[in-house]
TORBA-634212 format. One record per residue (C-alpha): residue in three letters; x, y, z. Coordinates in steps of 0.02 Angstrom, whole numbers, plus 32768, in hexadecimal, padded with zeros to 4 digits. Example, Ala and Ser with C-alpha at 12.3 -4.5 7.8 and 13.67 -1.06 7.14 Angstrom:
ALA82677F1F8186/SER82AC7FCB8165/
***
This chain:
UNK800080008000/UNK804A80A87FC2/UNK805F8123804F/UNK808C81D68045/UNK8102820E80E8/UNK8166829380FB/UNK8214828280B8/UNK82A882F0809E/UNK82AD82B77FBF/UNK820A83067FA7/UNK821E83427F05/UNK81E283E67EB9/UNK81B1842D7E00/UNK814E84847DA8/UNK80EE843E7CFF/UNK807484307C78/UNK802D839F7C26/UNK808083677B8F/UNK802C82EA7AFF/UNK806182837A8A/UNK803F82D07A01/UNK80D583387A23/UNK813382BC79A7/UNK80AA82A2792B/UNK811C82E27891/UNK81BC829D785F/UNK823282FD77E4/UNK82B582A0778E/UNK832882AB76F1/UNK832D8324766C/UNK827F83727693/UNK820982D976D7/UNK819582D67774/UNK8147827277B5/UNK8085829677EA/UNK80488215787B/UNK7FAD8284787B/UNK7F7482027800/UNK7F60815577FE/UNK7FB6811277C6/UNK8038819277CA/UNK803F82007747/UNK80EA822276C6/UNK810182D47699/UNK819C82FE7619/UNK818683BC7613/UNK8184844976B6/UNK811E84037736/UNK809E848A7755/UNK808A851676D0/UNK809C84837633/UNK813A84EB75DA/UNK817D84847570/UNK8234845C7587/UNK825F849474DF/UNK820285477501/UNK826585E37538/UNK81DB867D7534/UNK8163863375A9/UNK81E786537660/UNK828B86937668/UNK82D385F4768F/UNK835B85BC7619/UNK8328850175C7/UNK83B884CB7623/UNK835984E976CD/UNK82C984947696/UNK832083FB76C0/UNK82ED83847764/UNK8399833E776B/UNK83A9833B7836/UNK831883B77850/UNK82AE839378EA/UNK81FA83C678D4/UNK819783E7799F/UNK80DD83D8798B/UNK804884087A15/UNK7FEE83807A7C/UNK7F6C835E79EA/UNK800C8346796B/UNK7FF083F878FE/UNK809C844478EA/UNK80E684BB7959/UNK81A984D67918/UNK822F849878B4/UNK82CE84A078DB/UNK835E847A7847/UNK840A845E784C/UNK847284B377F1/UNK8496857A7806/UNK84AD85B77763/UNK8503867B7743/UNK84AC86F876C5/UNK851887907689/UNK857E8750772B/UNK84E3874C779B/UNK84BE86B977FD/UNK8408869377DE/UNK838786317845/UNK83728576788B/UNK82D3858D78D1/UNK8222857A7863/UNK817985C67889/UNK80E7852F7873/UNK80D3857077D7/UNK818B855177AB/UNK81C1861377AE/UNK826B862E77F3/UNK827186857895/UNK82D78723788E/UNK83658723791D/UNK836E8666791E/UNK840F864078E3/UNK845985B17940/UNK852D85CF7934/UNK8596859D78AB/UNK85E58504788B/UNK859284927905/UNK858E83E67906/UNK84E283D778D3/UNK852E83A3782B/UNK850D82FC7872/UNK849682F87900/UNK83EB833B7929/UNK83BF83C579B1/UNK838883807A4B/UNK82E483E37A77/UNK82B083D07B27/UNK821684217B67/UNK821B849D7BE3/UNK81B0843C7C7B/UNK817884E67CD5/UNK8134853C7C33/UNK80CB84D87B9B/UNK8109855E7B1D/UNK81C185697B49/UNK823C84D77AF8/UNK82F584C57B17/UNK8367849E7A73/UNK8404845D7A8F/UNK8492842A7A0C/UNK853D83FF7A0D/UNK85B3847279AA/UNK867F8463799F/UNK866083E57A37/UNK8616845F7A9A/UNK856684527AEB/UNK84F584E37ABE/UNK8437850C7AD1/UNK83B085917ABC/UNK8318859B7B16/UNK828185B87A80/UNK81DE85FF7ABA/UNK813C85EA7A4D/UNK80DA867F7A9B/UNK815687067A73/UNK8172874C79AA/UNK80A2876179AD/UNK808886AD79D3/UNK8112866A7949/UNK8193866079D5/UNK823C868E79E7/UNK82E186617A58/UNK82D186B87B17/UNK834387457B1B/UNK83DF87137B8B/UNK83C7866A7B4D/UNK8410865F7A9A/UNK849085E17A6C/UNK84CF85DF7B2C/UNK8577857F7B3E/UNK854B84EF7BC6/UNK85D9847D7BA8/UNK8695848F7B6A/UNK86AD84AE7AB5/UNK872084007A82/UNK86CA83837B01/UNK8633833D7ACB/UNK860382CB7A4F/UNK8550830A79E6/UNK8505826B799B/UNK851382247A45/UNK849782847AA6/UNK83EC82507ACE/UNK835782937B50/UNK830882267BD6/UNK828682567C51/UNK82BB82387CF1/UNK826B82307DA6/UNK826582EC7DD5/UNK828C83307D16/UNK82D383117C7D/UNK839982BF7C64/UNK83EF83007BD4/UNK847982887BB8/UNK850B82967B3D/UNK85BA82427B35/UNK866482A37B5C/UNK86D682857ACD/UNK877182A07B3D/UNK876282327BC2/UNK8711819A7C00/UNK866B81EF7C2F/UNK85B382157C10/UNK857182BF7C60/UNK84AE82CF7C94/UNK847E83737C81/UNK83AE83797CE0/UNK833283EE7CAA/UNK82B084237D2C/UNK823984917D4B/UNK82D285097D96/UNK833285027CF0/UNK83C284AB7CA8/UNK844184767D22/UNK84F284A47CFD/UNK854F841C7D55/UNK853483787D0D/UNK852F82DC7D53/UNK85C0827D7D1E/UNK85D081CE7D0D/UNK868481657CF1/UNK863780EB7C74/UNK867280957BF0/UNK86B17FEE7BA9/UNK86F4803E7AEA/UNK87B680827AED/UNK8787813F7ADA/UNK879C815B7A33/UNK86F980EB7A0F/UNK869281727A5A/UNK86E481FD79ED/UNK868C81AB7956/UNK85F1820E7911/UNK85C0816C78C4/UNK856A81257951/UNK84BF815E79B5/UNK847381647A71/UNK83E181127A7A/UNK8368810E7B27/UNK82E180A77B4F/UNK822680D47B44/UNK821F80A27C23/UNK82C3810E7C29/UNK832480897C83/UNK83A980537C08/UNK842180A87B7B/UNK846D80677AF7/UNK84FB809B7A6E/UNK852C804F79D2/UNK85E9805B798B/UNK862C802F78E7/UNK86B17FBA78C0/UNK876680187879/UNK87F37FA778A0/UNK887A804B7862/UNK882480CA78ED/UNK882080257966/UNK875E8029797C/UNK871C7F9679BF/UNK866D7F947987/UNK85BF7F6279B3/UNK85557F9D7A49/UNK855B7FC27AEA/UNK84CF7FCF7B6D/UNK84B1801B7C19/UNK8448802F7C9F/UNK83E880E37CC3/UNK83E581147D75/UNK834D819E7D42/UNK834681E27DFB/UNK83FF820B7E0A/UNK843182247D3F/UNK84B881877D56/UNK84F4810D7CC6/UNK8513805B7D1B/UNK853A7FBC7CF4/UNK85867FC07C52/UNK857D7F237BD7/UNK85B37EF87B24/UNK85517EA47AA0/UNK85887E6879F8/UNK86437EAB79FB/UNK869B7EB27955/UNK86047F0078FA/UNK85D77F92789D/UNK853A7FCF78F8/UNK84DD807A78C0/UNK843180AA78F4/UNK83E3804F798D/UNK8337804279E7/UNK82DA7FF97A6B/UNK822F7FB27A5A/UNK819D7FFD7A9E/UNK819A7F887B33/UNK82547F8F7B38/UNK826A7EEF7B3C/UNK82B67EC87A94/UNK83507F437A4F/UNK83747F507989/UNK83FC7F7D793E/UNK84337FB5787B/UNK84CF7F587851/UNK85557F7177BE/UNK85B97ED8777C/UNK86307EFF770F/UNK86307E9B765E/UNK869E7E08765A/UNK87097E4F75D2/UNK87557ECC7621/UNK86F87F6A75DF/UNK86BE7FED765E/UNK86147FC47631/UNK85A87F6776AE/UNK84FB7F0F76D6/UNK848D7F57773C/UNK84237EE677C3/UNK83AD7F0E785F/UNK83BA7E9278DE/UNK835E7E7D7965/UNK838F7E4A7A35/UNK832A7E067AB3/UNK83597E557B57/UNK82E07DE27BB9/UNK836B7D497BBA/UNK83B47D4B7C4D/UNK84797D727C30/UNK84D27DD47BBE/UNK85037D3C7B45/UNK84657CFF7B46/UNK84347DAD7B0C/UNK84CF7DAB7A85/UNK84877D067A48/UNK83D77D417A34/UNK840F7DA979A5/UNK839E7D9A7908/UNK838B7DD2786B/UNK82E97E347841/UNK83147E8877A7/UNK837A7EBF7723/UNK83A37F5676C2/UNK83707F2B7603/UNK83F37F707571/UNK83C980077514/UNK840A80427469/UNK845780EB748C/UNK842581747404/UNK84DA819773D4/UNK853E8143734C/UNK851A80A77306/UNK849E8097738B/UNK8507803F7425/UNK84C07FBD7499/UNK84BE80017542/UNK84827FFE75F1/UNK849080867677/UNK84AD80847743/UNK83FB80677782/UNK83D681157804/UNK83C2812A78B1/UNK830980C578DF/UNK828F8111794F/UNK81E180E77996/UNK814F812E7939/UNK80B4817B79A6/UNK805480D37957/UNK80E4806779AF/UNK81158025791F/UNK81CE803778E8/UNK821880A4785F/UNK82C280AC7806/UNK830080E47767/UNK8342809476CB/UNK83C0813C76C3/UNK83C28115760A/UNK83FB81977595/UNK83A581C674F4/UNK836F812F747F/UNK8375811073B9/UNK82BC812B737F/UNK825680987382/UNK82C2802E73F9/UNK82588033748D/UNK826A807E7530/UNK82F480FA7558/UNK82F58142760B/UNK825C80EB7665/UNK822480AB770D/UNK822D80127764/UNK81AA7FD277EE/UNK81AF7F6A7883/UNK80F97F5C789F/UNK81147EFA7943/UNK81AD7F2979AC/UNK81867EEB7A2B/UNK81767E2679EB/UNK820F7DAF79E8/UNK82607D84794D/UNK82207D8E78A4/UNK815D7D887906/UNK81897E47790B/UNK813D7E59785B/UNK81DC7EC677FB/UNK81AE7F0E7755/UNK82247F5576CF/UNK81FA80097672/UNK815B801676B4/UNK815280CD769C/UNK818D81227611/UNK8172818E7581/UNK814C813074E4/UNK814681D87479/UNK81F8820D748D/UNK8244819674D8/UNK828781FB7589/UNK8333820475AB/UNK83BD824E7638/UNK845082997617/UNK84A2827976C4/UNK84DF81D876EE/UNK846281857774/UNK83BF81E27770/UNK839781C97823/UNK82E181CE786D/UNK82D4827878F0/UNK82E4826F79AE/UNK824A82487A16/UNK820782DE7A7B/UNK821482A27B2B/UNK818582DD7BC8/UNK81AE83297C64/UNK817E82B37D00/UNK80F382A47D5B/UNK80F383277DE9/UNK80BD82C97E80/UNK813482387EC5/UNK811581B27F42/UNK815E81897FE8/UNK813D80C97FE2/UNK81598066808A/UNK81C37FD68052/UNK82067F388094/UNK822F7F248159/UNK82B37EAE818D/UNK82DE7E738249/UNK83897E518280/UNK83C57E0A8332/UNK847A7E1A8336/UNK84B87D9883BC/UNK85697D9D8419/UNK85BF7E2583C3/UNK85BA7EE883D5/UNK859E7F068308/UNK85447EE68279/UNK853B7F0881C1/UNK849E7F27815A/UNK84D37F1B80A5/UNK84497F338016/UNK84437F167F55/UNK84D77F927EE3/UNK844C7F9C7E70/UNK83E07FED7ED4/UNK83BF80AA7E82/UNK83E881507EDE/UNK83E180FA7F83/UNK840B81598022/UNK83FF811A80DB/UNK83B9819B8169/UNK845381CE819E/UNK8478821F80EE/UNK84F0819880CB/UNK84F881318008/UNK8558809B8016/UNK851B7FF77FF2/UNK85567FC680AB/UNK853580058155/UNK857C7FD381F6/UNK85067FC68292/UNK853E7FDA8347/UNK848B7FFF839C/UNK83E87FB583B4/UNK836C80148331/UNK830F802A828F/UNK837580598214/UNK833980AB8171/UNK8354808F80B1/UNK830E810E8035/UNK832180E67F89/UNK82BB81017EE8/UNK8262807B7E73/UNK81FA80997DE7/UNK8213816F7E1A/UNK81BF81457EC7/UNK822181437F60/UNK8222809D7FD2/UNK823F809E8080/UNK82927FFE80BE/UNK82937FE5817B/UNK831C7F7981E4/UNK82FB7F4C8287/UNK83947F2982DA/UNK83A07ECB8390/UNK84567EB783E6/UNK84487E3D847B/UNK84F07E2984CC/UNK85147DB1854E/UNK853C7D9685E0/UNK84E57E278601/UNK84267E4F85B2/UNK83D47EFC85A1/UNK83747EFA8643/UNK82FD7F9385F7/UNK829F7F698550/UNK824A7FAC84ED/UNK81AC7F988461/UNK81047FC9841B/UNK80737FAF848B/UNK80347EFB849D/UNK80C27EBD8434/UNK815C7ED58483/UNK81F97E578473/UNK825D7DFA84F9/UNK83187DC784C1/UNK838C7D7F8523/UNK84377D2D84E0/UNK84B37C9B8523/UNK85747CCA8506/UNK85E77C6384C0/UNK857F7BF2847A/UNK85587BB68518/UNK84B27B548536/UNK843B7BAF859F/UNK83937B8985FB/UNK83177C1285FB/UNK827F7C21865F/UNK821F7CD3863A/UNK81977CFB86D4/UNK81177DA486E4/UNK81067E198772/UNK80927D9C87C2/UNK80FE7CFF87B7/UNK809D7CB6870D/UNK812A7C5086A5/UNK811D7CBE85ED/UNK81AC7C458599/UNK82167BC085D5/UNK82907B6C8558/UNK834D7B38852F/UNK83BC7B9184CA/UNK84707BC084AB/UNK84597C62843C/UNK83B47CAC844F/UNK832A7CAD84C8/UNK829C7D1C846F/UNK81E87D4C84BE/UNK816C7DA8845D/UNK80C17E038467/UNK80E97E328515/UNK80997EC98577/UNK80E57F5285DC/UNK811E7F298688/UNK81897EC78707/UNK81DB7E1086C7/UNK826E7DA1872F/UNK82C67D2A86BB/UNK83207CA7870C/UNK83C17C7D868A/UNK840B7BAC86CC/UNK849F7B60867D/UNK84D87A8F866A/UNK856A7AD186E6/UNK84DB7B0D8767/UNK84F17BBA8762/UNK84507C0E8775/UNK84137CC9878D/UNK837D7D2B879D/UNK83757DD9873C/UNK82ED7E5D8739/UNK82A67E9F869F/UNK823E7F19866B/UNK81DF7F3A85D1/UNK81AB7FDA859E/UNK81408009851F/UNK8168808B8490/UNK80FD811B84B6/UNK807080F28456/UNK8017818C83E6/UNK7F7F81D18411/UNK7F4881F88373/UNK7EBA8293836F/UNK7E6282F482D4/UNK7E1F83B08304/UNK7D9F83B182C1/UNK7D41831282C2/UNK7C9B832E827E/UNK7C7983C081FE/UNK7BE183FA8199/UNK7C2D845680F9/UNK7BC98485805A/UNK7BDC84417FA0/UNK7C8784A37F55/UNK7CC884CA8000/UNK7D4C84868068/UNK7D7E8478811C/UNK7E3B84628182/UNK7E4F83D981D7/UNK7EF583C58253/UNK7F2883068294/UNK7F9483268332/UNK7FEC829E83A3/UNK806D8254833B/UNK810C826E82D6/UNK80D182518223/UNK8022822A81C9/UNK7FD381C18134/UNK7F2A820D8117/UNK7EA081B680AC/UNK7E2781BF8030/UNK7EB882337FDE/UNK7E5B82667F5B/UNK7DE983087FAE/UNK7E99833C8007/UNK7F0E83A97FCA/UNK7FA7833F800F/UNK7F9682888078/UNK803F829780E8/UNK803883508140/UNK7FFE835481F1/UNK7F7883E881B0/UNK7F1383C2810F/UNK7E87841E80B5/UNK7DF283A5808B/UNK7D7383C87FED/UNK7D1883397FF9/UNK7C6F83257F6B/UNK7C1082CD7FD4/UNK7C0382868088/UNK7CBA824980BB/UNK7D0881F48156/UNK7DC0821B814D/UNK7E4381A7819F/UNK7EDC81CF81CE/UNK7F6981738208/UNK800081A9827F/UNK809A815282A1/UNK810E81968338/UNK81E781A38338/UNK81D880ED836A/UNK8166809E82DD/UNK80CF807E834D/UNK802680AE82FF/UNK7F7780F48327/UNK7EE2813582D1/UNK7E5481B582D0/UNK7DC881E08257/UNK7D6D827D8225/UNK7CD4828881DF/UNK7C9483158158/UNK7BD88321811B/UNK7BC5837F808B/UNK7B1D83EB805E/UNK7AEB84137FB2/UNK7A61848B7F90/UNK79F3843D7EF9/UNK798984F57EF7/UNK796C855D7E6F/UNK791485F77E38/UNK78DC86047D7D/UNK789B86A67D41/UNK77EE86C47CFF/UNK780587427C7B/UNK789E877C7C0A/UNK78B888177B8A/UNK792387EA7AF6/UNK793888A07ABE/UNK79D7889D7AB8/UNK7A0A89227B2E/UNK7A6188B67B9C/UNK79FA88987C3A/UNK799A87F37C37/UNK79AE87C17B81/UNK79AC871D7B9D/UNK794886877BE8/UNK79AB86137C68/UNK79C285C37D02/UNK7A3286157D83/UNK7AA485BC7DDC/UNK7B4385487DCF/UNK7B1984C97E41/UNK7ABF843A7DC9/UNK7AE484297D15/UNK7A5884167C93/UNK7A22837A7C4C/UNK799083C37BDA/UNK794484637BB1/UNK78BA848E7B42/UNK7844851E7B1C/UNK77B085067ACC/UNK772D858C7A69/UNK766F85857A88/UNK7666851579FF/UNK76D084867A56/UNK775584B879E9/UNK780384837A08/UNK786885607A0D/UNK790685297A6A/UNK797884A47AA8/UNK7A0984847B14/UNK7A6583E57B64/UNK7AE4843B7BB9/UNK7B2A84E47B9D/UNK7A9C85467BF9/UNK7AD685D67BA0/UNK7A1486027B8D/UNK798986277B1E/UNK79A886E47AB7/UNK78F486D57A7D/UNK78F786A479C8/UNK78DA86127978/UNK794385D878EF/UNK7998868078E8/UNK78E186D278E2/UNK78A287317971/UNK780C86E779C8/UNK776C873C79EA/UNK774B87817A8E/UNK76E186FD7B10/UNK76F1867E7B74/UNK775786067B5A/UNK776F854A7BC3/UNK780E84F87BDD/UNK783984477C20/UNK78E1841E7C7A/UNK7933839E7CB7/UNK79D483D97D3B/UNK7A4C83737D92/UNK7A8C83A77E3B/UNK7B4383907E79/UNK7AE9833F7F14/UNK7AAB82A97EB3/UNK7A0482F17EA7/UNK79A282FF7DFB/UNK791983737DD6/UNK788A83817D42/UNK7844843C7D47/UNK77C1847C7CDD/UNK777A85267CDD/UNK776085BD7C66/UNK77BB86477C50/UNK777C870D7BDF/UNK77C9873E7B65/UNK77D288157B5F/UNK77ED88777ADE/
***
């Protein structure tokens, strides 16, 4: 059962909701989108939005050459209609730099310019939106190694947007140190992980995004099974998980440069930023574009194999993994084929046979999978040049996934890419969910016999954990009787692990114990492995436990009081001892006040007193379930429950209960003067406290003049836009009360003029 306590990680931000139709267009290659408002999804070959055709120059101002899609990133709105493109390359006019940033009607966006020569040549921005404002995105790109970003806000420029002042192309990282095609955005527990690899040393770096801002010291993890130069590469890609728990990047193959290919994964601490755990799969291979599977449980990968003759030509394959199987070769010897990248006859001389390095894949909005051909230009009448492929189920093993080959293309001229890989865009990523929960977790008991330490040791792989004395190792050493606590996150909530921990030295015994009420534990230990006789007796001489032992002598559910225990050995040694249990002061748990009479859309304060921390319940009508004072809005009759637990674990409960009144009156007016001078023009019913089921008006004649099932914005008088005569008029309604209650009321009403 998930409880809410108070707890030092509570974890703040602002934030709006964000769809998914945020990623609803695609843009891709020369100057193809495409349009997941359809379905299926739609191929475009010209401008997305204003239908320019690539070949036209008098329509914008845009050169042909920046018609093109080649590592564009498109952002749409939660129902998928565009917002803003943003394209790569910067180029200079008359020596003026001009703008990266397009209007959703594919204008460019005066004062835009992103800087010069930036690595964006062969990577994508990474847009990330901004979680405390719905209109504000952050852009970031890599250029000459050096991580830079603008914050772009869609409600300045008249509603076209336009970068924040302050926050154009703002230096966050080092020029020289980071690698661009290796960056990738994952939402994390409290906001949003921007992860990208340092080219320099052995490193990732985490920068998070909150509702606060960008933070401008990374996290930095020492990762990494490649030698160095493997990460240098910008033939390679960071690819996250849909759940956000695991990364993976693909390297190529180049035994010169001595890169090792293939792919490496990791573990994604998302409450802390941390890479852990890093694995290889499938060393020796040339590995490109990479993705998971919707359900993240199956990881594909496009592969290059070089042609046995020698020639710096290869074949192009996506296989897939199963990261279900249970170790890392059994993973490795999942791999299977899916599909393969089919020839093409390039459209230069004599027509060459050809194939080209399948691009980056990504997850489509319809969870299917998507990846390009990255053909170039074909001879007429040859079939397909650049096209799609489709992995219609990603998340099936083996061929069962359903792959297709050029699914989508453009039979009228053929498509084509002038870049290498045409890689499919990044995937807009959400902020979190605001609230987080304090979950009480596992609780373990420990009775340390004979010596004067212990050591509770928990799982390395648990994520961000933290005991309650602020220290994070793995291991703690114990000295004390007492409940020891483990915080550590799961799934973005926070569990609360609880170790009891019981020293009972010998030969001497803790002659004052304690425990909760009605429930507290006698322990008594031999020494030295010596064999003991124990014989446990009340204040008024009644035998509780009697038994042989030579390590512990436990009693439990024992009340407060008085005990003697008489402690015999083989040798005849023999003693009498005092003991006395005390109990834990046990809560007294109180609500102020506990009976309240509120009406409908009001809300009282209600204060629980008498212990150290609270769990209140039904949460819903409160504005927070773990303060000691809440503020209860309760619909309808409510008892409230709330739970307190003391400084020593022991619990108690009290209950409050609210009745809530809802008036179900109403006052409808007898006459009405649709004149149009502004005083009683219209016919309705006053009030806000039902909402309307029916309402109709009818004429002398029976005559159906009006209608409305809802909106009660009233009748004006006419009747199909013609004014009605002046009379009487009767109408029939039907309300519905927020107390439950339902009403039919008939009546007439005069119409003045």
């Amino acid at each position: 059962m998930k409880k809410m306590i108070a707890y030092l990680w509570i974890l703040l931000m602002g934030g709006n909701a964000f769809g998914q139709g945020q990623n609803n267009i695609w843009t891709f290659g020369n100057h193809y989108s495409l349009d997941f408002n359809q379905n299926p999804p739609l191929l475009r070959d010209t401008t997305y939005v204003n239908g320019t055709e690539y070949q036209s120059q008098n329509v914008t101002t845009m050169y042909p050459s920046e018609h093109k899609y080649n590592y564009a990133q498109a952002v749409c709105d939660d129902n998928g209609a565009l917002r803003f493109l943003v394209k790569r390359y910067t180029y200079s006019r008359n020596g003026n730099l001009t703008p990266c940033i397009f209007d959703n009607n594919e204008v460019p966006i005066a004062g835009t310019e992103f800087l010069p020569s930036n690595d964006m040549e062969y990577s994508r921005p990474v847009i990330i939106p901004n979680p405390a404002n719905g209109d504000q995105y952050y852009i970031f790109y890599v250029r000459n190694g050096g991580l830079i970003y603008c914050l772009f806000d869609l409600s300045l420029n008249n509603g076209r947007g336009d970068i924040v002042p302050g926050h154009k192309n703002k230096l966050l990282y080092s020029y020289n140190s980071l690698v661009g095609p290796r960056m990738v955005a994952i939402t994390g527990c409290d906001g949003i992980w921007l992860v990208i690899r340092h080219k320099t040393y052995n490193q990732y770096l985490s920068f998070k995004i909150t509702a606060a801002g960008v933070a401008t010291s990374p996290v930095v993890s020492e990762i990494g099974s490649f030698p160095i130069g493997n990460y240098r590469s910008d033939y390679g890609v960071l690819a996250s998980s849909p759940n956000g728990r695991m990364i993976a990047a693909s390297f190529v193959k180049a035994n010169g440069l001595d890169y090792l290919g293939g792919i490496e994964l990791f573990d994604f601490e998302k409450c802390s930023g941390k890479l852990q755990f890093a694995r290889t799969i499938d060393l020796g291979q040339t590995v490109h574009g990479l993705s998971f599977s919707p359900d993240n449980s199956k990881l594909y990968g496009g592969y290059a194999i070089q042609w046995a003759n020698g020639e710096w030509k290869f074949d192009q394959y996506i296989y897939q993994f199963d990261l279900n199987q249970s170790s890392l070769p059994a993973i490795t010897a999942s791999k299977t084929l899916i599909l393969t990248n089919p020839y093409a006859f390039h459209n230069s001389t004599f027509c060459p046979l050809t194939t080209n390095i399948i691009g980056n894949l990504n997850i489509g909005p319809d969870g299917k999978l998507y990846m390009s051909n990255s053909h170039p230009g074909v001879c007429p009448g040859t079939g397909p040049g650049m096209a799609l492929h489709v992995i219609n189920k990603p998340n099936l093993l083996g061929l069962l996934c359903d792959p297709q080959v050029n699914v989508i293309w453009n039979q009228w001229n053929g498509m084509g890419n002038d870049y290498g890989a045409c890689d499919m865009p990044n995937s807009l990523v959400s902020p979190p969910p605001i609230e987080v929960d304090t979950i009480s977790g596992n609780a373990s008991y420990s009775m340390v016999c004979f010596k004067s330490d212990t050591m509770l040791t928990v799982s390395s792989k648990l994520s961000c954990l933290r005991w309650d004395n602020g220290s994070t190792d793995t291991s703690r050493q114990i000295t004390e009787n007492g409940t020891y606590l483990l915080y550590y996150v799961k799934d973005c909530s926070v569990y609360v692990d609880s170790y009891f921990v019981t020293f009972v030295p010998l030969p001497k015994l803790e002659q004052q114990q304690y425990g909760c009420p009605d429930n507290i534990s006698l322990q008594v230990g031999g020494a030295n492995g010596a064999f003991y006789s124990y014989s446990l007796t009340n204040a008024d001489g009644l035998v509780m436990n009697a038994d042989e032992s030579d390590s512990v002598f436990v009693t439990t559910g024992l009340e407060e009081g008085l005990y003697h225990i008489q402690i015999a050995t083989a040798e005849g040694c023999a003693t009498s001892l005092e003991i006395h249990l005390s109990a834990y002061p046990k809560p007294e748990v109180s609500i102020e006040p506990t009976y309240a009479e509120i009406s409908y859309g009001s809300n009282v304060s209600l204060k629980a007193n008498g212990a150290t921390y609270y769990v209140w319940s039904p949460v819903t009508p409160l504005d927070n379930s773990y303060s000691e004072k809440v503020i209860a809005s309760p619909k309808e009759n409510t008892k409230f429950k709330v739970v307190g637990v003391n400084d020593y674990g022991c619990l108690d409960t009290a209950f409050a209960e609210i009745i809530v009144f809802a008036d179900d009156r109403i006052i409808i007016p007898n006459a009405f003067t649709p004149n149009g001078d502004g005083l009683n023009d219209r016919f309705k019913v006053p009030g806000t406290h039902f909402t309307i089921r029916k309402f109709e008006i009818y004429n002398r004649y029976g005559q159906l003049v009006f209608h409305d099932n809802g909106s009660n914005m009233g009748w004006d008088g006419t009747s199909n836009g013609r004014p009605c005569d002046q009379g009487i008029y009767h109408y029939s309604l039907i309300l519905d009360f927020y107390n439950g209650k339902q009403k039919n009321v008939n009546g007439d009403v005069t119409l003045i003029r």
